[in-house]
C-alpha positions in Angstrom: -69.1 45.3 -20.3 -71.4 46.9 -17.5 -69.0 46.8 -14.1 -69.9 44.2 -11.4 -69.4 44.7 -7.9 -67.8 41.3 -6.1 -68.8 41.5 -2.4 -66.6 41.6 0.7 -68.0 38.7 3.1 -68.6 36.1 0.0 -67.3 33.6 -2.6 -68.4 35.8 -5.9 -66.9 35.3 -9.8 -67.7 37.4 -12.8 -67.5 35.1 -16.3 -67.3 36.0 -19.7 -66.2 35.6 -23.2 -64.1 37.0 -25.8 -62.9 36.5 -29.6 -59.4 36.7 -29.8 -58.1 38.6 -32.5 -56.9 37.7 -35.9 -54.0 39.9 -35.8 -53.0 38.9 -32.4 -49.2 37.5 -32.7 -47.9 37.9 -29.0 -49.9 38.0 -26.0 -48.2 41.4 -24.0 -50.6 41.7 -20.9 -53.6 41.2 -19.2 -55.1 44.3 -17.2 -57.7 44.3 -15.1 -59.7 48.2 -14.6 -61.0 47.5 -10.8 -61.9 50.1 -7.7 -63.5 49.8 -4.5 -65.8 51.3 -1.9 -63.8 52.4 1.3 -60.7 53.6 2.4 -59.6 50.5 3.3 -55.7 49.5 2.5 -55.9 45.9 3.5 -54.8 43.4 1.0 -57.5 42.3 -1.5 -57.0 38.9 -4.0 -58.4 38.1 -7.2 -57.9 35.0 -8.8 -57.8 35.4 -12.8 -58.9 32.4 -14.9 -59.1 31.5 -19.0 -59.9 28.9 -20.6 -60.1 27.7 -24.8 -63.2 27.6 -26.0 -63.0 24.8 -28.9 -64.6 22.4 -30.2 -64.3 19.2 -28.0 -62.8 20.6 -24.9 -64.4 20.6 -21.5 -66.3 23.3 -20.4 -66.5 22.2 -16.4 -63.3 23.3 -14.0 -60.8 23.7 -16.8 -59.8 27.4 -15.8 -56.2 27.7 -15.5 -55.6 30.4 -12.6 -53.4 32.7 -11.3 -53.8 34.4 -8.6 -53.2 38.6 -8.1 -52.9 39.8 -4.5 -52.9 44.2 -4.7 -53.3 46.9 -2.1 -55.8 49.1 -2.7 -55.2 52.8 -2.9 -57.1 53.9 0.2 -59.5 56.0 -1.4 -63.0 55.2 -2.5 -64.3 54.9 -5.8 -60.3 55.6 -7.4 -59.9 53.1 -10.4 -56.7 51.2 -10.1 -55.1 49.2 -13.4 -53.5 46.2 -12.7 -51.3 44.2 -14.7 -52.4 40.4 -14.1 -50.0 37.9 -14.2 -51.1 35.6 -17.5 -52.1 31.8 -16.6 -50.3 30.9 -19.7 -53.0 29.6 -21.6 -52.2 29.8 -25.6 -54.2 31.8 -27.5 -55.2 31.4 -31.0 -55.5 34.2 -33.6 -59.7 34.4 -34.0 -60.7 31.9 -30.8 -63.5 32.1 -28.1 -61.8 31.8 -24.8 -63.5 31.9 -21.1 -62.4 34.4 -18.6 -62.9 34.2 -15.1 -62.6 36.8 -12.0 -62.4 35.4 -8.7 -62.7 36.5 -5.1 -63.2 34.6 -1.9 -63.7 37.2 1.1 -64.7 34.8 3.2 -63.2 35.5 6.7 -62.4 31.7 6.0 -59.8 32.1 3.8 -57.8 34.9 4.9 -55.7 35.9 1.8 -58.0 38.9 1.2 -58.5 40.7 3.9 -60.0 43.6 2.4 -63.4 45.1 4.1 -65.2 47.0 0.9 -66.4 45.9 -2.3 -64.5 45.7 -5.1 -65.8 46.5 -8.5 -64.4 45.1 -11.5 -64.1 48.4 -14.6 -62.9 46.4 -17.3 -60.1 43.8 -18.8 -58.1 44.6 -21.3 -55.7 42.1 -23.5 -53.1 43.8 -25.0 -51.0 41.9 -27.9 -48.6 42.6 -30.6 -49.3 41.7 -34.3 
């Protein structure tokens, strides 16, 4: 996964996919690898989505959220880890689900009212077997 900056005066989300895997018996966590640009310690938000990928299902607004709120470190370009709270979605041993990132910067919304960029490392499931 290449690293994707999502801007600090717009609505921006990053998508993807993965393949769950077979061994997987217990979800343990979600983290999310993300840095930004500035100094700044104001609070920034992303909003964390999956969704199942089957057979069936609905592929339009069927995220289930949650939403992480974090202070940034205060110094540019330092990668910060954070655990994400899990949606609670069920995941089966060798399925496709849908991840979504989310931020809204829009002075609009106020929750994140982080000035810099924020780029988004890497995600990484971690799972028991």
């Amino acid at each position: 996964m290449n690293s994707i900056t999502l801007g600090n005066t717009v609505e921006v989300s990053l998508t993807g996919n993965i393949v769950i895997p077979e061994a997987l018996s217990t979800l343990t966590s979600w983290k999310l690898y993300v840095g930004t640009d500035n100094t700044d310690t104001a609070t920034a938000q992303i909003i964390f989505g999956v969704k199942l990928l089957a057979d069936g299902s609905s592929y339009l607004n069927s995220y289930t959220t949650s939403t992480q709120s974090w202070t940034p470190p205060g110094t540019a370009n330092q990668i910060k880890v954070l655990t994400l709270t899990d949606p609670g979605v069920t995941l089966t041993p060798g399925g496709v689900i849908g991840l979504m990132l989310y931020r809204d910067a829009r002075v609009a919304n106020g929750s994140d009212t982080h000035t810099g960029n924020m780029r988004v490392l890497g995600i990484l499931l971690t799972y028991s077997t």
